[in-house]
py3Dmol code that shows the C-alpha trace and the ligand (Angstrom):
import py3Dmol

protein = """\
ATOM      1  CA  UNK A   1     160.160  57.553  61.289  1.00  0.00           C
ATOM      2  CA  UNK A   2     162.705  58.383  64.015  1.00  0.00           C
ATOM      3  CA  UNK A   3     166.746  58.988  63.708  1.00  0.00           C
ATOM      4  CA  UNK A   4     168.361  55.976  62.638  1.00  0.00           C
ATOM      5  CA  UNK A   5     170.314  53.494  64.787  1.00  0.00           C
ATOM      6  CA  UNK A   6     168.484  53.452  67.965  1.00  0.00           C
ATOM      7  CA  UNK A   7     169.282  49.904  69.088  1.00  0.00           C
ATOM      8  CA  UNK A   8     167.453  47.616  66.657  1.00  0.00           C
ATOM      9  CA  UNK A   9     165.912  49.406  63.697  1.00  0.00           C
ATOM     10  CA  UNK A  10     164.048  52.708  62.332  1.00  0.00           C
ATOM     11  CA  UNK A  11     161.182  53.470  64.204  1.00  0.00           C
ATOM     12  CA  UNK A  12     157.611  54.593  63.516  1.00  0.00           C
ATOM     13  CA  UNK A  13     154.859  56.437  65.518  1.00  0.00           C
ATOM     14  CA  UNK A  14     151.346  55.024  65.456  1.00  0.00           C
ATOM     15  CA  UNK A  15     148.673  56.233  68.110  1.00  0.00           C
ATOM     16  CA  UNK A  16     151.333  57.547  70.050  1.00  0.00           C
ATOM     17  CA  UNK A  17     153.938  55.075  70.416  1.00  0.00           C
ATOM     18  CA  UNK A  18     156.992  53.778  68.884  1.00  0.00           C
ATOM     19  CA  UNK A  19     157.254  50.594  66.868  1.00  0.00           C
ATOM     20  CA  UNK A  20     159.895  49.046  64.955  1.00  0.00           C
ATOM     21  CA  UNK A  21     158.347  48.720  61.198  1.00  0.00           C
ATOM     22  CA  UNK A  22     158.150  44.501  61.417  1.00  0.00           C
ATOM     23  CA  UNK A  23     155.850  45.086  65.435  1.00  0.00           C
ATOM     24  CA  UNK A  24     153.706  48.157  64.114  1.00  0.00           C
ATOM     25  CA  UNK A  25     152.809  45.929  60.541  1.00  0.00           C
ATOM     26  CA  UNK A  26     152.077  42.855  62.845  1.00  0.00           C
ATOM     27  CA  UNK A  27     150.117  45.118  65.396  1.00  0.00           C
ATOM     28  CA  UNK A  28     148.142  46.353  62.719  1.00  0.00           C
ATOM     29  CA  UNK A  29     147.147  43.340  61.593  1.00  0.00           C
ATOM     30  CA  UNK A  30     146.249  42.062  65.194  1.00  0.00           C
ATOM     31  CA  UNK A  31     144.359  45.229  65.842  1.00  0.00           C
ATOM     32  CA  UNK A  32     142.196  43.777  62.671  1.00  0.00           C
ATOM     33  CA  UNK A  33     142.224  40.781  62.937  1.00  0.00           C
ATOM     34  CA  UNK A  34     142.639  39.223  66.494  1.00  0.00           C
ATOM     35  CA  UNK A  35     139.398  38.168  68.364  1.00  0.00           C
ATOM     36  CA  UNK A  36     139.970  37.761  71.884  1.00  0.00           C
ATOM     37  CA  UNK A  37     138.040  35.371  73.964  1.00  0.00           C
ATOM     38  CA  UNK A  38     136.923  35.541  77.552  1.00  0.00           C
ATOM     39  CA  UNK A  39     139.283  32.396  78.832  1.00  0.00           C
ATOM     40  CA  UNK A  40     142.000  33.610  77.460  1.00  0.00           C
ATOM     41  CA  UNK A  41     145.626  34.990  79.078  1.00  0.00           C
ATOM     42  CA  UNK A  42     147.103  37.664  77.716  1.00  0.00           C
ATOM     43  CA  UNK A  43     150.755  38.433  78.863  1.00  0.00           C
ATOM     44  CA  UNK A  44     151.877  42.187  78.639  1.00  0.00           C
ATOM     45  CA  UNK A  45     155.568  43.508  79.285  1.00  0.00           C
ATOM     46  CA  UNK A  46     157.716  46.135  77.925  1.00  0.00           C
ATOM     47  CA  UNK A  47     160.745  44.550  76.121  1.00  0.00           C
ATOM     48  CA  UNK A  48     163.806  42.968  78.508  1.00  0.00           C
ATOM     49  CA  UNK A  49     161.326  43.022  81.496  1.00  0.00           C
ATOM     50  CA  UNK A  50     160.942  39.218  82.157  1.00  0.00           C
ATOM     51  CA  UNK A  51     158.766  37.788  79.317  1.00  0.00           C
ATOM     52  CA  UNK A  52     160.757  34.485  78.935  1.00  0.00           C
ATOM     53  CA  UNK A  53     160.357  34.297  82.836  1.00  0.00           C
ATOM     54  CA  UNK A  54     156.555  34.987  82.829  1.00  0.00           C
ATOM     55  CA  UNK A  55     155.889  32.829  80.250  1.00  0.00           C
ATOM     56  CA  UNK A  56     157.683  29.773  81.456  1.00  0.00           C
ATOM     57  CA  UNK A  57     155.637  30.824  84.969  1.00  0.00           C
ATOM     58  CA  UNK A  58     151.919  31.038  83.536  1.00  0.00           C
ATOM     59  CA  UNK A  59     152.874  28.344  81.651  1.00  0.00           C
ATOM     60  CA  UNK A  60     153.836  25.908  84.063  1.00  0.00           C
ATOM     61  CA  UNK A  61     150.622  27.372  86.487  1.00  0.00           C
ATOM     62  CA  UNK A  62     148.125  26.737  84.095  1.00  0.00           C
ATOM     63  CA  UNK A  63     149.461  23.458  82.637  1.00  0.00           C
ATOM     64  CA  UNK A  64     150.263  21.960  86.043  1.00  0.00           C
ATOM     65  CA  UNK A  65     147.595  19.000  85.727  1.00  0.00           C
ATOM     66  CA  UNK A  66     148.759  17.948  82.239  1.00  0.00           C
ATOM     67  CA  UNK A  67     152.208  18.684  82.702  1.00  0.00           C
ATOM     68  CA  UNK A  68     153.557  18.226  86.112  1.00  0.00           C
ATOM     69  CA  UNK A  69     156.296  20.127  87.008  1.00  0.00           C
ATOM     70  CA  UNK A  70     158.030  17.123  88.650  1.00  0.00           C
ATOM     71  CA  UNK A  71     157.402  15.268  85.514  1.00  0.00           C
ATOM     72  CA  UNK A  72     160.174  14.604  83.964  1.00  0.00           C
ATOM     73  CA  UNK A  73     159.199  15.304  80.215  1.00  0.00           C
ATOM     74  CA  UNK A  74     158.003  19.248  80.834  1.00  0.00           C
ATOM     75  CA  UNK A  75     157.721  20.877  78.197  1.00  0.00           C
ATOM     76  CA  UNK A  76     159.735  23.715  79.214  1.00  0.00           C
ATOM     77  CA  UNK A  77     162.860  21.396  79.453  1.00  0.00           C
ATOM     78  CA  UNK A  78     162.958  20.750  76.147  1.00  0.00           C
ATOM     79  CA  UNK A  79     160.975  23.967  74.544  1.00  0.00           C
ATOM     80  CA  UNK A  80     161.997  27.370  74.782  1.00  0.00           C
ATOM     81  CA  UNK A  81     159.160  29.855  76.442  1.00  0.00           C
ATOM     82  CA  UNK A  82     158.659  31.690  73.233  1.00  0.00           C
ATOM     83  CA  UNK A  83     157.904  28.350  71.341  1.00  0.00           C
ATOM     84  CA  UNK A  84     155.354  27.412  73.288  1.00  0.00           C
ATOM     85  CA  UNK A  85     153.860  30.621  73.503  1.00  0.00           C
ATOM     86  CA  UNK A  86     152.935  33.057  70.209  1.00  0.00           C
ATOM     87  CA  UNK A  87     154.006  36.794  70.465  1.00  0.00           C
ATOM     88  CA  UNK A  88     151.056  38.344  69.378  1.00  0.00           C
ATOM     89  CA  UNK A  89     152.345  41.312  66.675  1.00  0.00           C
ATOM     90  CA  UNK A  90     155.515  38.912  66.053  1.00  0.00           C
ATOM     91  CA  UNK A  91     153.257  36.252  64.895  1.00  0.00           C
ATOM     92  CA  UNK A  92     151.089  38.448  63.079  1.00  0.00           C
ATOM     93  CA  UNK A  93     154.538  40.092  61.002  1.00  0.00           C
ATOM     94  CA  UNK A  94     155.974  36.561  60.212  1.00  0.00           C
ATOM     95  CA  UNK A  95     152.922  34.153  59.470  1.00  0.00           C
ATOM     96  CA  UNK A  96     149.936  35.892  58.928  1.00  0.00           C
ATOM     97  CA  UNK A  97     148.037  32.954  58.323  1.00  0.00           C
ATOM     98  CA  UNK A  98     148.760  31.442  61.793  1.00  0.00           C
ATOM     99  CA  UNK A  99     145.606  29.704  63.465  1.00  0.00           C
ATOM    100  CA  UNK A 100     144.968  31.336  67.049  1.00  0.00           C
ATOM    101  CA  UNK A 101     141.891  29.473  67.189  1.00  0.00           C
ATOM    102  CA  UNK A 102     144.239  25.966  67.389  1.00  0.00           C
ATOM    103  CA  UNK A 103     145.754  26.968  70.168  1.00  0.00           C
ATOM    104  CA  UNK A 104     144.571  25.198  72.933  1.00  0.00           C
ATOM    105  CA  UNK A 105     142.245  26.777  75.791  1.00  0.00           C
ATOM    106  CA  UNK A 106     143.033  28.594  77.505  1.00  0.00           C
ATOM    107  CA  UNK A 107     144.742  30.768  74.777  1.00  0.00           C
ATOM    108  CA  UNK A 108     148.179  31.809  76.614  1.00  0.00           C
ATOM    109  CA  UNK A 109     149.521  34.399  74.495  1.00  0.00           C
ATOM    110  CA  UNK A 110     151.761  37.856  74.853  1.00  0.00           C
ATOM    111  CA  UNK A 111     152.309  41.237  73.504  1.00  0.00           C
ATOM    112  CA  UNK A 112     154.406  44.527  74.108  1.00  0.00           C
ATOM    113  CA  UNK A 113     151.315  46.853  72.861  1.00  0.00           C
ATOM    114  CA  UNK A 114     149.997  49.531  74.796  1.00  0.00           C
ATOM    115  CA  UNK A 115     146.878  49.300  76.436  1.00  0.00           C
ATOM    116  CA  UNK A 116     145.132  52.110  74.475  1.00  0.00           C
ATOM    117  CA  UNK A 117     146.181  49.967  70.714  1.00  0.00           C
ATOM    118  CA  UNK A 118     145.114  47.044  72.209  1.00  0.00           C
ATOM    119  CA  UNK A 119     142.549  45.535  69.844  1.00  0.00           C
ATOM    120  CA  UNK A 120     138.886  46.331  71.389  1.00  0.00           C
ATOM    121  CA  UNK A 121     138.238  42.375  71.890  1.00  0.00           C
ATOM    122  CA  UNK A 122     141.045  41.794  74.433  1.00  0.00           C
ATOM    123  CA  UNK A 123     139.526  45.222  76.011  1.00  0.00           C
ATOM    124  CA  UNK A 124     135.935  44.256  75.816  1.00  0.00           C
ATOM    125  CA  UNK A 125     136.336  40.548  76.373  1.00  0.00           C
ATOM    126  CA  UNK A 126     136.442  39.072  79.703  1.00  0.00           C
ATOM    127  CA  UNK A 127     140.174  38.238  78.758  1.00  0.00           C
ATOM    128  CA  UNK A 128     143.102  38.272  81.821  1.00  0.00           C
ATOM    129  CA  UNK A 129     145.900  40.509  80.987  1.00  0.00           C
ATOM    130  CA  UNK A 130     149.017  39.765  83.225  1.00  0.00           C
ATOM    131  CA  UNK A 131     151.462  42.903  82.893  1.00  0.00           C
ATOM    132  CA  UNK A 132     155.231  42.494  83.990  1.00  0.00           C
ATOM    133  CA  UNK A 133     156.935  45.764  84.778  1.00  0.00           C
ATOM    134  CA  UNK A 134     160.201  46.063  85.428  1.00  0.00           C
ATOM    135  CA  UNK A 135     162.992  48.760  86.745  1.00  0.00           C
ATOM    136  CA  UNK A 136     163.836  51.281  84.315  1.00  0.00           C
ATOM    137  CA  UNK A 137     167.280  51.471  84.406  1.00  0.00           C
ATOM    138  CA  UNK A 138     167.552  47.202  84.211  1.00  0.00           C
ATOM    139  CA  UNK A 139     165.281  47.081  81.589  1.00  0.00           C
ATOM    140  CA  UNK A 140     166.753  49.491  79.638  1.00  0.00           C
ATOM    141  CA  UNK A 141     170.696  48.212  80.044  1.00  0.00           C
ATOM    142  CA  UNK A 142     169.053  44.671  79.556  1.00  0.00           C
ATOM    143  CA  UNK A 143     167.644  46.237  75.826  1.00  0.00           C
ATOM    144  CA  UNK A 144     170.921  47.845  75.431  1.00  0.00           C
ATOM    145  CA  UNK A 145     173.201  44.724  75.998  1.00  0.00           C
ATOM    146  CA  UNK A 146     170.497  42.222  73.849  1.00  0.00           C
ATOM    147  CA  UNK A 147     170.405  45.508  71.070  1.00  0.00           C
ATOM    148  CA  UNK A 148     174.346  45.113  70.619  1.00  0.00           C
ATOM    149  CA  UNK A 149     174.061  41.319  70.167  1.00  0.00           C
ATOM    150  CA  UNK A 150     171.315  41.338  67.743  1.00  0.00           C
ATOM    151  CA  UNK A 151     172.881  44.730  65.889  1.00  0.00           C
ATOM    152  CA  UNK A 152     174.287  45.907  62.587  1.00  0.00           C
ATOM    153  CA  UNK A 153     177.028  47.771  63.320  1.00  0.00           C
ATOM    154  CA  UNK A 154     175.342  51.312  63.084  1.00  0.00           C
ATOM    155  CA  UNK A 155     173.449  50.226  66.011  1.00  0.00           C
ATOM    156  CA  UNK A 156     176.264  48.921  68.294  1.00  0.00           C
ATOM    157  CA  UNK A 157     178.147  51.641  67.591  1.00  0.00           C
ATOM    158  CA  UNK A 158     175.253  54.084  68.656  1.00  0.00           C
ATOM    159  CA  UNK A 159     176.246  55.727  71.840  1.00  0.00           C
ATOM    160  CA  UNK A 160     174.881  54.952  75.262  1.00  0.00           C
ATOM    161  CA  UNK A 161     174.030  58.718  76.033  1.00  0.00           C
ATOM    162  CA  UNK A 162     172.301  59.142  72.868  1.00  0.00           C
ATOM    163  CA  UNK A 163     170.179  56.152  73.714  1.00  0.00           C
ATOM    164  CA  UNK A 164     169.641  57.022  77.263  1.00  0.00           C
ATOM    165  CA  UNK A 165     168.475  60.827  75.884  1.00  0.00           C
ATOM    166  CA  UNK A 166     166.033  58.762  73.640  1.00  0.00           C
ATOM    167  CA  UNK A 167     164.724  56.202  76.092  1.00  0.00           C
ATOM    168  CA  UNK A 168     163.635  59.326  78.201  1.00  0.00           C
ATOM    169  CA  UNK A 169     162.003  61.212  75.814  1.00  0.00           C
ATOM    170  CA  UNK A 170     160.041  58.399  74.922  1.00  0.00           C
ATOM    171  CA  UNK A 171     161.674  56.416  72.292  1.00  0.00           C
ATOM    172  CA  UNK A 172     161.363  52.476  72.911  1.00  0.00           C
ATOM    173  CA  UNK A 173     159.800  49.770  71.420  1.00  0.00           C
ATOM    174  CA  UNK A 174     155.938  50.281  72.523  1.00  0.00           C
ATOM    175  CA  UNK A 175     157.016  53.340  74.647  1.00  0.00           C
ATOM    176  CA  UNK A 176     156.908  55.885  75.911  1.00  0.00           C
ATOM    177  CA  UNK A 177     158.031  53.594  78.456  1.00  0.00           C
ATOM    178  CA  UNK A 178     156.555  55.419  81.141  1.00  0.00           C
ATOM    179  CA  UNK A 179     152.583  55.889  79.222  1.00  0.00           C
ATOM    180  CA  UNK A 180     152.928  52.103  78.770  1.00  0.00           C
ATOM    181  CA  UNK A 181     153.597  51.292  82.640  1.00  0.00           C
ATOM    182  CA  UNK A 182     151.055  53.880  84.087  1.00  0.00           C
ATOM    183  CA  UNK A 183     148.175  53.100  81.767  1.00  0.00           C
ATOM    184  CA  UNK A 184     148.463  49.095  82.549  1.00  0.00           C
ATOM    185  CA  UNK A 185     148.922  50.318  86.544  1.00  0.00           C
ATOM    186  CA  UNK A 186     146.172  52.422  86.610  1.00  0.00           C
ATOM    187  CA  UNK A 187     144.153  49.374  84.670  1.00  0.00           C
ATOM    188  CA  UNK A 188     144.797  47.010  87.487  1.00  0.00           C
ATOM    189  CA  UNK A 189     144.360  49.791  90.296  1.00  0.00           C
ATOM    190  CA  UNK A 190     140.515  50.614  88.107  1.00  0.00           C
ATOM    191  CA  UNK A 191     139.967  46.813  87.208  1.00  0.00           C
ATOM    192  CA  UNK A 192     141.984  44.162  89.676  1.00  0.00           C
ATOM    193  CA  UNK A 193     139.714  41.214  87.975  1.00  0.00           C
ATOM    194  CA  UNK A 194     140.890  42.828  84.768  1.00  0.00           C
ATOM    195  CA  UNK A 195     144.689  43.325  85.134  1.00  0.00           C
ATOM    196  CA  UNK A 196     147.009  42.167  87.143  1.00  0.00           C
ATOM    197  CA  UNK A 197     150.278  44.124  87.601  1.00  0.00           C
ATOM    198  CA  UNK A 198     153.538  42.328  89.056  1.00  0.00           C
ATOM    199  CA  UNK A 199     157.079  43.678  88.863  1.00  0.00           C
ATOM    200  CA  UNK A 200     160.149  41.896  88.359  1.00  0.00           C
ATOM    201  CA  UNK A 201     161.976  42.483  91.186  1.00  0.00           C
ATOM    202  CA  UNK A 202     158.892  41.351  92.795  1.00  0.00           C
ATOM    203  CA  UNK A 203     159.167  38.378  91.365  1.00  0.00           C
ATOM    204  CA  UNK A 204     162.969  37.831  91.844  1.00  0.00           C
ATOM    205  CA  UNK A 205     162.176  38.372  95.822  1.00  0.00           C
ATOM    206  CA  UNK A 206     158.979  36.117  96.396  1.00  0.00           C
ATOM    207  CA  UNK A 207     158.653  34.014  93.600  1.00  0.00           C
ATOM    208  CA  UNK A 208     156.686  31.597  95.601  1.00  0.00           C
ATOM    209  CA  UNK A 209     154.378  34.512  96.823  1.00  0.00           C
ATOM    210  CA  UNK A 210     153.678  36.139  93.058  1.00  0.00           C
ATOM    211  CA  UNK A 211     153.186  32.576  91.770  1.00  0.00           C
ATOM    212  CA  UNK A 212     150.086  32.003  93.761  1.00  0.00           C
ATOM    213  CA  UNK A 213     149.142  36.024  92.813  1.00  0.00           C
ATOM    214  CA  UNK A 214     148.734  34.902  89.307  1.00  0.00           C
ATOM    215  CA  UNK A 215     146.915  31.435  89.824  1.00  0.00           C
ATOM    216  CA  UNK A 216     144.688  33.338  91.963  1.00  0.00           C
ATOM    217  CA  UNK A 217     143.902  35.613  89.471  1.00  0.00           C
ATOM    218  CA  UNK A 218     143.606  33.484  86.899  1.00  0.00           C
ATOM    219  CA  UNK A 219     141.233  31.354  88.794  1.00  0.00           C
ATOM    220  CA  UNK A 220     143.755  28.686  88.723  1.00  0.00           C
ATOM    221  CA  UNK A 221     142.950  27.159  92.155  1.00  0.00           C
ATOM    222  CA  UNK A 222     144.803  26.555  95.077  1.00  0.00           C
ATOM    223  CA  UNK A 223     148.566  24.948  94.711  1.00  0.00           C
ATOM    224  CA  UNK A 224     150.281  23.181  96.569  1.00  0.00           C
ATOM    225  CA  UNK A 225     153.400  24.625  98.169  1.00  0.00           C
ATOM    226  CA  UNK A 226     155.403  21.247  96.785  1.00  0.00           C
ATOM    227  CA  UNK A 227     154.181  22.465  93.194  1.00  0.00           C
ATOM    228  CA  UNK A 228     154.942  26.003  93.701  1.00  0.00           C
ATOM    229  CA  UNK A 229     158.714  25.257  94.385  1.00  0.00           C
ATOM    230  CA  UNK A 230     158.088  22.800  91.809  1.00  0.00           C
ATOM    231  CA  UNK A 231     157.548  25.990  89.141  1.00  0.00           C
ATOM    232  CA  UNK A 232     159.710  28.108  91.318  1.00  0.00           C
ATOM    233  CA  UNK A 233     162.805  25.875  90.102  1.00  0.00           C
ATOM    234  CA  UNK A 234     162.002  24.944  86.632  1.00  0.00           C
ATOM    235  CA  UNK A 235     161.567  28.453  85.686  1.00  0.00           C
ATOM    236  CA  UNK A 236     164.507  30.044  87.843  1.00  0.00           C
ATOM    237  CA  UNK A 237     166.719  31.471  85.905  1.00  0.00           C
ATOM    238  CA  UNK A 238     169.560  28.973  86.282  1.00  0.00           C
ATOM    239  CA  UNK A 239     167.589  25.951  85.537  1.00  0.00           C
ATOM    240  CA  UNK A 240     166.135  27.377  82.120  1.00  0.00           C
ATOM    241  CA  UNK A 241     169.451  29.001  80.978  1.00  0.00           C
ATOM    242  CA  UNK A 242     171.529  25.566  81.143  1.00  0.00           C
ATOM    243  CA  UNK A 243     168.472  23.828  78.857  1.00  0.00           C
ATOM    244  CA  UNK A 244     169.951  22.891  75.760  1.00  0.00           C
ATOM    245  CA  UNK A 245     166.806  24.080  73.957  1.00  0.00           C
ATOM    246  CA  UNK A 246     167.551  27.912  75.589  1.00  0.00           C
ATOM    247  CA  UNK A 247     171.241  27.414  75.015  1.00  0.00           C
ATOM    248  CA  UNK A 248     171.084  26.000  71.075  1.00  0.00           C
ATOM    249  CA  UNK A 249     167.668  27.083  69.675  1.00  0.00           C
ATOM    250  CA  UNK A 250     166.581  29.545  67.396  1.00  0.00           C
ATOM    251  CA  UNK A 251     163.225  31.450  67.167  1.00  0.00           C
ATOM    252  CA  UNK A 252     161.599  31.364  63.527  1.00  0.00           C
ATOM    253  CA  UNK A 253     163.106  34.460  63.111  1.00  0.00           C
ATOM    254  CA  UNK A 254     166.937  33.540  63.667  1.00  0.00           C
ATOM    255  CA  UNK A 255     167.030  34.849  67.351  1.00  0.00           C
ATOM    256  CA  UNK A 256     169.186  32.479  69.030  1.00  0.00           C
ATOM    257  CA  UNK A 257     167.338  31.307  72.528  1.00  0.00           C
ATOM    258  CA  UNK A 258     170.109  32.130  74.685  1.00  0.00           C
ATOM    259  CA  UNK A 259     169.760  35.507  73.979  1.00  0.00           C
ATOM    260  CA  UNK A 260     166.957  35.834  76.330  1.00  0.00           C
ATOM    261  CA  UNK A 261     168.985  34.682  79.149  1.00  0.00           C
ATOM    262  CA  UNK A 262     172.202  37.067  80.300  1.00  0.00           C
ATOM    263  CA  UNK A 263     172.785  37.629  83.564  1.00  0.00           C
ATOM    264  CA  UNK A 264     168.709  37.739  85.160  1.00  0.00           C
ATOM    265  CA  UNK A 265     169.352  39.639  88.457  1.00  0.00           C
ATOM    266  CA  UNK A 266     168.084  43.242  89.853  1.00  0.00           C
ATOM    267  CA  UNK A 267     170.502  45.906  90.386  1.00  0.00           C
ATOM    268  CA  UNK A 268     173.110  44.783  87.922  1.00  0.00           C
ATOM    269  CA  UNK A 269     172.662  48.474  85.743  1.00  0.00           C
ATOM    270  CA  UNK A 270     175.334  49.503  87.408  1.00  0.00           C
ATOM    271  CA  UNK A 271     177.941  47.610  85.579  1.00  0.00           C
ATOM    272  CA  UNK A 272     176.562  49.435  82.961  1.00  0.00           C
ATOM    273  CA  UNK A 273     175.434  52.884  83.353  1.00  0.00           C
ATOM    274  CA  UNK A 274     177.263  55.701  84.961  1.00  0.00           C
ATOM    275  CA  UNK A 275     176.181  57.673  87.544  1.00  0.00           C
ATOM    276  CA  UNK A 276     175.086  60.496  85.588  1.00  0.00           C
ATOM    277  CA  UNK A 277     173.203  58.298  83.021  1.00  0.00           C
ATOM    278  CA  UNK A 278     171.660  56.055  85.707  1.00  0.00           C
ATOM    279  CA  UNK A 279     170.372  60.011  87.583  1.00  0.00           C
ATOM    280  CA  UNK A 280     168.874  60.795  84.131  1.00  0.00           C
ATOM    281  CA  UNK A 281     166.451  58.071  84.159  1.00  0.00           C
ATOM    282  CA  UNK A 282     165.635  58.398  88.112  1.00  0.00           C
ATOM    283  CA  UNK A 283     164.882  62.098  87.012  1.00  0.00           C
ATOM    284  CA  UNK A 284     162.558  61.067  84.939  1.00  0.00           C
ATOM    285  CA  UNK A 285     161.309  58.333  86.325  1.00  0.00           C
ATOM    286  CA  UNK A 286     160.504  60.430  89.219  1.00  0.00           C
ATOM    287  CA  UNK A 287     158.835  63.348  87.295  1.00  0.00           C
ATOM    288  CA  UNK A 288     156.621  60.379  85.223  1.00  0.00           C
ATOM    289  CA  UNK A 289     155.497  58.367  88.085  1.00  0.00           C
ATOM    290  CA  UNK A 290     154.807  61.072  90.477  1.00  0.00           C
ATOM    291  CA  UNK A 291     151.539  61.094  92.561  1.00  0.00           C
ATOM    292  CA  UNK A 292     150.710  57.404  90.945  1.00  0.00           C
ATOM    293  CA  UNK A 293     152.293  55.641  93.696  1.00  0.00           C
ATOM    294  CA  UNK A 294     154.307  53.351  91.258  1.00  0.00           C
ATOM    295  CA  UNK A 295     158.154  52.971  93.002  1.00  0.00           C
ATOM    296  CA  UNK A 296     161.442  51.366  92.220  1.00  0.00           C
ATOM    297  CA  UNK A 297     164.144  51.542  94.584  1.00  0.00           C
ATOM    298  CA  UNK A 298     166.649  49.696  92.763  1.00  0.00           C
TER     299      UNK A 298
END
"""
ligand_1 = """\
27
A3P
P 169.162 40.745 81.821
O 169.552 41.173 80.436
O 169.144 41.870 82.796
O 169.923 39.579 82.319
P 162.713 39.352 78.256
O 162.419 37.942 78.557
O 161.561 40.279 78.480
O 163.332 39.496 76.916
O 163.769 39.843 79.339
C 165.064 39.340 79.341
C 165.646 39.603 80.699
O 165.084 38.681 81.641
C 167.146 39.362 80.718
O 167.638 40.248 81.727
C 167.216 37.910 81.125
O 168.462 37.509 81.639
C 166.116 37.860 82.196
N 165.590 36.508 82.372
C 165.316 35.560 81.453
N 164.845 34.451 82.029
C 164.811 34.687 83.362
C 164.438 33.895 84.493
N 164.023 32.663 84.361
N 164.554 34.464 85.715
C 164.994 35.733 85.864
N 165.366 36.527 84.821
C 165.274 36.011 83.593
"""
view = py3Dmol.view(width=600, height=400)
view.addModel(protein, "pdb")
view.setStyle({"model": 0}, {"cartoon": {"style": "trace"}})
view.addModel(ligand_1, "xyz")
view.setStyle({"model": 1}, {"stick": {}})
view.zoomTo()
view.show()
């Protein structure tokens, strides 16, 4: 176990990484029990780097025959992304019994685990991993912000620097952040058919253009550019975060939906994080990704 109070629980060290205790008892049970199968789609981001997003995005992509996205009864209008689609070692903590072989083909289905404890079926299988990266220094005042709302109050009082000193050292959910980035880059550098590797700031800045990334990796087909602004808009930040199902709900486990949604733009760690803070994490960034050609200028 790690010092107490670092944004949302105790955390433990398995095979290298950190886990809260409710993710490393689910992720053990995945690693045991999960069989992965060669259609399915297997999403992969650290926390707070656009999993709602991707998920309403694959979603929509590989549903777009049985659900048009003009359609006016999508499910994503009235569902919130993480209903529709399990978190794997969430699942696994809360309802062990869950079904994964109901879930319709393909299996769409996400994780935050590292590539090296991911279970030797998704590895071995002919399974599609999509991985979502996203800018340090967002990412981490995105956890930091969502942290305070879902806090006791030993958390939200836990101080920035503190946290900052711990995210760089290594301490975050499924981290280090920076083994958990390079090993899914260098996947989809070794194996393109394997991985695929999209940032979100990439995302934020061609939408259109990443959309019909994924479908072609995913062997989705070609779409239409009326269907891509079709999933460009229903999945845009503004049009999810007004959905009464993102701005009511609640996850099984009491998260309210909205908390998913704050403020969904690039840059905006700097009403946040002070200089000094924000040239901590470049520093490391910089000595992490060097000579792997991974970059974020934001
Ligand atoms: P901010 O806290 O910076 O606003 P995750 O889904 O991995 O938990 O990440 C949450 C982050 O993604 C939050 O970032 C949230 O606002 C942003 N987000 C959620 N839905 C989004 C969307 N449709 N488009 C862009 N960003 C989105």
């Amino acid at each position: 176990p790690s010092e107490k109070g670092w944004l949302v629980s105790q955390m433990y060290q398995f095979q290298g990484r950190w886990h809260t205790q409710a993710l490393l008892q689910g992720l053990l049970q995945y690693q045991k029990h999960f069989e992965a199968k060669d259609s399915d789609i297997i999403l992969v981001t650290n926390p707070k780097s656009g999993t709602t997003w991707l998920k309403a995005l694959v979603f929509s992509i590989i549903n777009r025959h049985k659900f048009p996205v003009s359609s006016g009864d999508h499910p994503l209008l009235v569902t919130n992304p993480h209903l529709l689609i399990p978190f794997l070692e969430g699942v696994y903590y809360e309802s062990p019994n869950f079904d994964f072989t109901e879930l319709p083909s393909p299996r769409l289905m996400n994780t935050h685990i590292s590539l090296l404890s991911l279970p030797e079926s998704v590895k071995s299988s002919s399974c599609k991993i999509v991985y979502c990266c996203r800018n340090p220094k967002d990412m981490f005042v995105s956890l930091w912000h969502f942290g305070k709302k879902l806090a006791s109050q030993e958390t939200a009082d836990y101080p920035i620097e503190k946290a900052v000193e711990a995210f760089c050292q290594g301490k975050f959910i499924g981290g280090p952040f920076w083994d958990h980035v390079l090993e899914y880059w260098y996947a989809s550098l070794e194996n393109p058919n394997k991985v695929l590797f999209v940032t979100y700031e990439e995302l934020k800045k061609q939408t259109g253009d990443t959309i019909k990334r994924i479908a072609e990796f995913l062997g989705c087909g070609f779409i239409e550019e009326e269907e891509v602004g079709g999933i460009v808009k229903l999945c845009s930040f503004e049009s999810l975060s007004s959905l009464e199902a993102n701005r009511e709900g609640k996850l099984p486990n009491g998260v309210e939906t909205k908390a998913f949604f704050r403020k969904g733009e690039v840059g905006g760690w700097r009403d946040t994080l002070s200089e000094s803070l924000a040239e901590e994490i470049d520093r490391t960034m910089e000595e992490k990704f060097q000579g792997s050609g991974l970059k974020f200028s934001c």
